[in-house]
C-alpha positions in Angstrom: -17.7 -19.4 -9.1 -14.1 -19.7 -7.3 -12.6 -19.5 -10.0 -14.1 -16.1 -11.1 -13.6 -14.4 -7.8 -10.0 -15.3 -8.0 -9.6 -14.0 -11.3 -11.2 -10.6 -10.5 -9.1 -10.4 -6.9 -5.7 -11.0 -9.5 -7.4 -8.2 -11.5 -7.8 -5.8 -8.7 -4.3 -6.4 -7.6 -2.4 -5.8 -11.5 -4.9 -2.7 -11.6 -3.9 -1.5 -8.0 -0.1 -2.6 -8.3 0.2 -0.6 -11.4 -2.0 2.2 -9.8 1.2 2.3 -6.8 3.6 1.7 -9.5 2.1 4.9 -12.1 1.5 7.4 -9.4 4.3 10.0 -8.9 3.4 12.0 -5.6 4.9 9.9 -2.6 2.6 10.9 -0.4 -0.6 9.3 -3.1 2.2 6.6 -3.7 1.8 5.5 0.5 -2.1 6.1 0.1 -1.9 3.7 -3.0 0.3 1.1 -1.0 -2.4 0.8 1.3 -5.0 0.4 -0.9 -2.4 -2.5 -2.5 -2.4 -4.6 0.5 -5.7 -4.4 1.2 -6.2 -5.7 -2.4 -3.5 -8.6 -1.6 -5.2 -9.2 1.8 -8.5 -10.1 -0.1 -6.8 -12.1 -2.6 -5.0 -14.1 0.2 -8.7 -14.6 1.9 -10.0 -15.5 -1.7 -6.7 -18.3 -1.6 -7.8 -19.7 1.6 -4.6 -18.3 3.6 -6.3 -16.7 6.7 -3.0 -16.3 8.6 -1.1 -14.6 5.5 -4.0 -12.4 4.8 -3.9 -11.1 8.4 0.1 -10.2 8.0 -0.8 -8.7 4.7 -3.5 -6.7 6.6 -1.3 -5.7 9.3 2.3 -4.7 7.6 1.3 -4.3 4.1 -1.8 -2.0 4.9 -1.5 -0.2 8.0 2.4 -0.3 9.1 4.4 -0.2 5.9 2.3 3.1 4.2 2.2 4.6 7.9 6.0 4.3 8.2 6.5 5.5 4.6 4.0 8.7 5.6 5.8 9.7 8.7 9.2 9.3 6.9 7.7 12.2 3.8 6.4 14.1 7.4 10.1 14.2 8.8 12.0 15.4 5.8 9.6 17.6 4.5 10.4 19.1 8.2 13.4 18.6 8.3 13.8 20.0 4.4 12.1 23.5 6.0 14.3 24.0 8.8 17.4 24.0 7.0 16.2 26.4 4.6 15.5 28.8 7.4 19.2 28.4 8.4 20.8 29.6 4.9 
């Protein structure tokens, strides 16, 4: 029964990794990320490794695709105000 869970979990995260990898918008890209590391962060559950789950849960789900979002945010911004200026 272990042994199926863990299989599926390494499933979820080719099909999600690829899913990151295959997408071309950044913005989905980010969205995709997150979905990534939640993927990880059950397969590190599934793997018994409670403490790396929870740094996958925090940085590779919440902080990483947050930081990526604002970054699009500012130079989409930033990419409008210079064009105003020519």
């Amino acid at each position: 029964m272990a042994d199926a869970v863990i299989v599926v979990a390494l499933l979820l995260v080719a099909v999600s990794a690829t899913a990151a990898v295959a997408v071309r918008d950044p913005v989905r890209q980010a969205l995709v990320l997150s979905v990534l590391g939640v993927v990880l962060t059950v397969l590190f559950t599934v793997l018994q490794a409670p403490d790396v789950a929870l740094s996958q849960l925090a940085v590779g789900s919440a902080l990483t695709p947050l930081l990526l979002l604002l970054a699009f945010h500012k130079v989409k911004r930033r990419g409008r105000k210079e064009g105003r200026h020519r």
